[in-house]
C-alpha positions, 0 to 999 in steps of 0.5 A: 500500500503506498504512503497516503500523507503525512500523519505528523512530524515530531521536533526537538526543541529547547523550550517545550513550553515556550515552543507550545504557546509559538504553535498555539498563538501563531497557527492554532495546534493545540495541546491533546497530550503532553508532560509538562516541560518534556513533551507534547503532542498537539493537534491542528485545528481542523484535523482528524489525526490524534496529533499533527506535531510532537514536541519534545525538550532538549533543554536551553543549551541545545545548539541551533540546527546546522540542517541546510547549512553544514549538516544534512537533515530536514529543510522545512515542514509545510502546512496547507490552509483553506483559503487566502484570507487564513493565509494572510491573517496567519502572515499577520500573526507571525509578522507580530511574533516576529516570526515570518522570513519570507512569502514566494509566490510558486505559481501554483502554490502560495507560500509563507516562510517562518522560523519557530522560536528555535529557529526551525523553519515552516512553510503555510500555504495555499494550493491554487484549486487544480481547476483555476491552474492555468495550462501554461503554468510553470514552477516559480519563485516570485514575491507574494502578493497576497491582496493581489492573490485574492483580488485574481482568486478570492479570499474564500475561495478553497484552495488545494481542490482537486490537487490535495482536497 
């Protein structure tokens, strides 16, 4: 049987508790499970999975990760939301925490990039409906607009219809 989807990912970080209140406050997980200070189990909003996302504490003399930069190991996790509106209220929640690195427009993908409080990086997106995506389309990088996105595809327009819904 082939692989289905991610069901969650598992992180260490330094601070289980301040790690919780970042993925809380900034993308709305919360806590179904955990021991406090060591670990915790934590679930998106609209999920079914009995966790989205495992935290567990390393401890504040943890060094930053190298993944990327001197070292092999994961880039980035990506989570999806349902339309243009959640994206750009969540880009404001993570410009308040301090939190948003970057947002590239990829053609059929709109993107958000973050850094957690330990400086693990996240991507937020929202897939063009596969009805809407031009037969020209290519892979890009360009900046995001994200008023401009919604002005050519509404702001409550479900995303991701046809390509992961």
């Amino acid at each position: 049987m082939p692989v289905q989807r991610l069901n969650h990912a598992v992180l260490y970080v330094r601070d289980v508790d301040r790690s919780v209140a970042f993925y809380s406050d900034a993308l709305g997980f919360r806590v179904v499970a955990g021991m406090p200070g060591r670990a915790a189990f934590l679930q998106a909003e609209g999920s079914t999975n009995d966790h989205d996302l495992g935290l567990f504490a390393m401890g504040a003399g943890a060094g930053d990760t190298q993944a990327g930069r001197t070292t092999v190991g994961l880039y980035h996790l990506a989570w999806e939301v349902d339309t243009l509106a959640e994206l750009r209220r969540i880009a404001g929640v993570l410009r308040e925490h301090g939190a948003l690195a970057g947002a590239s427009d990829h053609g059929t993908t709109k993107a958000l990039y973050a850094r957690d409080p330990d400086g693990i990086e996240f991507e937020v997106s929202w897939l063009v409906p596969a009805d809407l995506i031009p037969s020209d389309v290519a892979m890009t990088t360009l900046p995001l607009d994200i008023e401009a996105e919604i002005a050519r595809y509404g702001a409550g327009t479900r995303g991701g219809v046809g390509v992961s819904v």
